[in-house]
N, C-alpha and C positions, 0 to 999 in steps of 0.2 A: 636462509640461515639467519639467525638470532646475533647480533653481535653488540656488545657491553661497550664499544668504546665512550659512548654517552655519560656511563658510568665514572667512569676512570679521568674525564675530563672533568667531571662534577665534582669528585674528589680533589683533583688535583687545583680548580680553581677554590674551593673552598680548603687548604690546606691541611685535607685529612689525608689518612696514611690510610690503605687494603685494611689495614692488621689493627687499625681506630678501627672503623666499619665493621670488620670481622667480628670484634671483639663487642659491639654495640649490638648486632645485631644476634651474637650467640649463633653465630654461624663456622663450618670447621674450614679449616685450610684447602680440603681436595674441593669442599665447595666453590670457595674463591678459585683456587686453579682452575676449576671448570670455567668461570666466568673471563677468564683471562685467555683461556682459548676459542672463546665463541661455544663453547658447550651448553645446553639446556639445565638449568637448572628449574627448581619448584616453586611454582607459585608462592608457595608460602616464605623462599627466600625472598623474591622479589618484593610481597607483601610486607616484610619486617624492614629493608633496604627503604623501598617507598615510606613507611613511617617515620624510618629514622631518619632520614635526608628532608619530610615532606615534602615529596616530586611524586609527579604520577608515572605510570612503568613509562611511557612515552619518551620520558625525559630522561631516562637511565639506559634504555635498549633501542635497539631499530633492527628491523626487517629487513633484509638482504636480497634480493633475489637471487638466487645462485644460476650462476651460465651451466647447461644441459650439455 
């Protein structure tokens, strides 16, 4: 499982808000919620996130393995 908290901490020490980012990256709200749940979203979000923060996806996401 994919999970954003990378994200959210990236944010939170550089004092941006979801709804900065959101709004920077021209990306919609159910996108952001998807991210907020661990939901998949498109490369292409991740690609405009990664330019506007300058991190690679590495530093925004991680890989989970989920127990079977």
């Amino acid at each position: 499982m994919i999970t954003y908290y990378k994200l959210f901490d990236m944010l939170n020490r550089r004092h941006m808000t979801v709804e900065e980012l959101r709004t920077a990256i021209g990306a919609s709200s159910s996108t952001m919620s998807k991210m907020r749940q661990n939901k998949i979203v498109s490369l292409d979000v991740i690609a405009r996130i990664c330019d506007t923060l300058d991190c690679q996806p590495g530093e925004i996401m991680e890989n989970e393995k989920e127990n079977l």
